[in-house]
C-alpha positions as CSV (number, residue, x, y, z in Angstrom):
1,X,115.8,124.2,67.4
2,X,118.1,121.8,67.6
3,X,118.0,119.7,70.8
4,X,120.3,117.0,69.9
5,X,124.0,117.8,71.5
6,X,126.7,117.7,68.9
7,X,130.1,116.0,69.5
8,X,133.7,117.0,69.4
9,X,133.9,113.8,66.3
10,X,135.4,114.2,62.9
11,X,132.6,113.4,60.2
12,X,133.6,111.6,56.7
13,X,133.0,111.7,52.7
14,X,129.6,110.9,52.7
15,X,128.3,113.9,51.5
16,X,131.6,113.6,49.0
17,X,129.1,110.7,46.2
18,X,126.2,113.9,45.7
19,X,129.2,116.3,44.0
20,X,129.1,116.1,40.1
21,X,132.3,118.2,38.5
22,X,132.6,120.7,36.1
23,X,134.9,121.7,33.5
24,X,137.8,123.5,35.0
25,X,141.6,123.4,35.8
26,X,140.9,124.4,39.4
27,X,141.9,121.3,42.1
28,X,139.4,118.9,42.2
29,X,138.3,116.8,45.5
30,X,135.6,114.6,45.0
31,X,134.4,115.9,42.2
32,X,134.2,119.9,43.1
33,X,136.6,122.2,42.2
34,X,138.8,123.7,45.1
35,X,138.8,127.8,45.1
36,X,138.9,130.2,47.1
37,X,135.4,130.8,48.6
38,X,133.5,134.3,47.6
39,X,130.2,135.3,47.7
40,X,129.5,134.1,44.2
41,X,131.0,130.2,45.2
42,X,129.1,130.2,48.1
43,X,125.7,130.8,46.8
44,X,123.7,127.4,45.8
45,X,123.6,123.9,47.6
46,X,126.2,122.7,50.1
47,X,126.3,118.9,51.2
48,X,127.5,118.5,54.8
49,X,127.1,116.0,57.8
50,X,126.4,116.3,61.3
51,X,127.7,114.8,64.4
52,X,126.2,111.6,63.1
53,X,127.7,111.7,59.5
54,X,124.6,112.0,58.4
55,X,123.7,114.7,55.6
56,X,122.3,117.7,56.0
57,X,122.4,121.0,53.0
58,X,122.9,124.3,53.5
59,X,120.5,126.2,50.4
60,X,122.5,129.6,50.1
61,X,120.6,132.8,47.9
62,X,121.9,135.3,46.5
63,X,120.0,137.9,48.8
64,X,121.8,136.4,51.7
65,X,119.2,134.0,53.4
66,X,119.8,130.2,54.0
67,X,117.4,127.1,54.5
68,X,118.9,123.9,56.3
69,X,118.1,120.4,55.7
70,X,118.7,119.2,59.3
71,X,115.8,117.9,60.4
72,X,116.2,115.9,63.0
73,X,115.5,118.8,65.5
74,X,111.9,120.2,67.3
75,X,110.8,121.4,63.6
76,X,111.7,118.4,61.9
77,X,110.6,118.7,58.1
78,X,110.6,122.3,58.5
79,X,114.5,122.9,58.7
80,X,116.1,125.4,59.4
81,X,116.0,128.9,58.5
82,X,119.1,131.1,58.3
83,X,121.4,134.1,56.8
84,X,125.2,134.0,55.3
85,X,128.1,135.6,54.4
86,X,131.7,135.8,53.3
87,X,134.2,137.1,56.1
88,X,137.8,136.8,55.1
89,X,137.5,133.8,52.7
90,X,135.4,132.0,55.1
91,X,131.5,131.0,54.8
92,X,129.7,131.8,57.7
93,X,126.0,130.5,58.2
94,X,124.0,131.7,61.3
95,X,120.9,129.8,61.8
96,X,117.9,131.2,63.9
97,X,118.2,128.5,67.1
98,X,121.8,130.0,67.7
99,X,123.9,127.4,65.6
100,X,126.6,128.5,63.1
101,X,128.1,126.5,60.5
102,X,131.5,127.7,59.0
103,X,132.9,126.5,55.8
104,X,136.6,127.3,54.7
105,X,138.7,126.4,52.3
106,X,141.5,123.6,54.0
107,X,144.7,121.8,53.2
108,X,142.3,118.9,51.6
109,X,139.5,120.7,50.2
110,X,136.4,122.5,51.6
111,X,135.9,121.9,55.4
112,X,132.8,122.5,57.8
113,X,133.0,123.7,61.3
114,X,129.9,124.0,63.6
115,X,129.3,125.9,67.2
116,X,126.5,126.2,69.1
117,X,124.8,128.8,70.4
118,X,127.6,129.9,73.3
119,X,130.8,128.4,71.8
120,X,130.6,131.0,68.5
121,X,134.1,130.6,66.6
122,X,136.0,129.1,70.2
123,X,139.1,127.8,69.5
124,X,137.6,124.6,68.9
125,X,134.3,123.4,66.9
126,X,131.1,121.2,67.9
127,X,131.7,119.3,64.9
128,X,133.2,119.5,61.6
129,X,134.2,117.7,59.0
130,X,134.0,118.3,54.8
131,X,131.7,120.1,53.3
132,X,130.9,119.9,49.3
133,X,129.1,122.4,46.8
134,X,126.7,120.2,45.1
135,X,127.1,120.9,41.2
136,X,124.3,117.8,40.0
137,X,120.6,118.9,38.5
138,X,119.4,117.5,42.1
139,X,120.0,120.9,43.3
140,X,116.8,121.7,42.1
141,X,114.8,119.5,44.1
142,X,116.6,119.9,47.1
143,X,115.5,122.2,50.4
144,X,112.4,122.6,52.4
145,X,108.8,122.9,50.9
146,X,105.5,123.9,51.8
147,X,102.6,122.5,50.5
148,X,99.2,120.8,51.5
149,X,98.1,117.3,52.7
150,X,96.1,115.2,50.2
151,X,95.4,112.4,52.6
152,X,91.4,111.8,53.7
153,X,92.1,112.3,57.7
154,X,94.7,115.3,56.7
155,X,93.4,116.8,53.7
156,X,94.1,120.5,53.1
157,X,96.4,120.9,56.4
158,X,99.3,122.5,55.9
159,X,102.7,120.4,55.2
160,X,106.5,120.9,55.0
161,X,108.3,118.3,53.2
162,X,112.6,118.1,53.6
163,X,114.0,117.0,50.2
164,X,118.1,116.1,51.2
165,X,120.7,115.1,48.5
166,X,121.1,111.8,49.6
167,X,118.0,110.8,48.7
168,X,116.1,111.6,51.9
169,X,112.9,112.3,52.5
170,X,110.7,113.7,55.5
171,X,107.2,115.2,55.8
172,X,105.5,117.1,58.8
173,X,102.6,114.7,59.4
174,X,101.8,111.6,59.4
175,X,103.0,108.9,61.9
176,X,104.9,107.3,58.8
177,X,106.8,110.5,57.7
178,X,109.9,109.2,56.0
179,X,110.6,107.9,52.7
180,X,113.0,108.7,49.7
181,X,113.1,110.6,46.5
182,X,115.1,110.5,43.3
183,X,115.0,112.1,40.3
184,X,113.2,112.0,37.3
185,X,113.1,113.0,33.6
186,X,110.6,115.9,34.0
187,X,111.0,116.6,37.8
188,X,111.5,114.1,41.2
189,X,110.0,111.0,42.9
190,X,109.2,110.7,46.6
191,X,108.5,107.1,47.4
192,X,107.1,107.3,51.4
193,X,107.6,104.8,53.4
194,X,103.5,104.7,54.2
195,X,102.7,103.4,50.7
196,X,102.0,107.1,49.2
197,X,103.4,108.1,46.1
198,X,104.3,112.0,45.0
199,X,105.5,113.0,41.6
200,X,107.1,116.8,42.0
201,X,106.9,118.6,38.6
202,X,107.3,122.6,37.1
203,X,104.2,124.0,35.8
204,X,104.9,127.3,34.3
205,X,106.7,129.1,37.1
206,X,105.9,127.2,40.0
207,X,106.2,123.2,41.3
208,X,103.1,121.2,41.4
209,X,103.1,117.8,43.6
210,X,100.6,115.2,42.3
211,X,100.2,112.3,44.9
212,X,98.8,108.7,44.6
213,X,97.4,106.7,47.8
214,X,98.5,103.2,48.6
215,X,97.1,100.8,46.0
216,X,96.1,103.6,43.4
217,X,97.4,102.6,40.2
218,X,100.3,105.2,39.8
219,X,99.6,105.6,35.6
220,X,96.0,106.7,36.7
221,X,94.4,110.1,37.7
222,X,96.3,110.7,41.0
223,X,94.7,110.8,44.8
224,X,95.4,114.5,44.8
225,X,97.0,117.7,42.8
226,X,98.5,120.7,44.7
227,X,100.7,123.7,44.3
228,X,104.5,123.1,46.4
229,X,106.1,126.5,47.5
230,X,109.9,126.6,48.6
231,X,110.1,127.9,51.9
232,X,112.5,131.0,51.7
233,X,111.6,132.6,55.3
């Protein structure tokens, strides 16, 4: 849940760099093309910030659920796990700790409106500030995922890793559970900050992550080789 209060604070373009555009007349801000929001423009990976301009993404499917990013509540890596919809032009994510996050289309573009739990859609917001549909192949990557620790005190427990599109990376264990991740020709990097290296590939229809402990020469056979689920729940 999140436990952190949120302020009454504008927020600023720094989710604005992670939007690539697209061929179209439609008005552009930052890279996105302004239009009206629908259930179809909604659908895919939102860049947002919190009370702390820091970035956070909102993973919309078609079948109406949502993951979140924001980690920097009790579940941490896990995110956050959600539904959405379109009411009257206006994007409306409800996440299961009580939070909603409402995008709509403003004078300057897409903006982002959060409430907590008791202040639903008051007259004034949380926070807010812009929000951007990412359009870049780092989509992909980004969201929540599930896998399985390669480490020799943690090996086979259950992890959740948070990929975010500003490069961010977090993992549920470890005392060191940071690092960053970028992308690469046949998937993504994850660099953490503990010395441990992941490569994040496709095989077939699934993602495989293989991982290298500190030291381990990175062009060798890796420290470990397992199978990394998106969480969708």
């Amino acid at each position: 849940m999140k436990v952190i209060a949120r302020l009454r604070m504008p927020t600023h373009g720094a989710a604005l760099a992670w939007a690539v555009g697209c061929a179209t007349h439609a008005p552009m801000m930052g890279g996105t093309p302004i239009v009206p929001i629908t259930p179809q423009v909604a659908t895919g990976v939102w860049t947002m910030t919190d009370e702390r301009n820091e970035t956070f993404n909102a993973i919309l499917r078609p079948d109406g659920s949502a993951t979140s990013t924001w980690s920097r509540g009790t579940d941490g890596a896990r995110g956050e796990q959600g539904g959405w919809s379109v009411r009257d032009g206006r994007l409306v994510m409800k996440w299961t700790d009580g939070w909603t996050d409402i995008v709509q289309l403003g004078r300057f573009g897409y903006e982002k409106l959060s409430y907590g739990p008791r202040d639903v859609e008051r007259d004034f917001p949380e926070c807010f500030g812009q929000a951007v549909k990412l359009m870049d192949e780092s989509g992909r990557w980004v969201g929540v995922w599930r896998t399985s620790s390669v480490g020799d005190r943690t090996k086979g427990e259950e992890m959740f890793v948070c990929l975010s599109s500003d490069g961010k990376a977090m993992k549920s264990i470890d005392a060191i559970n940071t690092g960053c991740w970028q992308m690469q020709p046949d998937g993504a990097a994850i660099y953490w900050s503990d010395g441990w290296f992941t490569l994040l590939s496709l095989a077939g229809d699934h993602a495989v992550g293989r991982s290298w402990a500190p030291g381990v020469d990175r062009g060798g056979t890796p420290s470990g080789e397992v199978d990394w689920t998106e969480v969708r729940e």
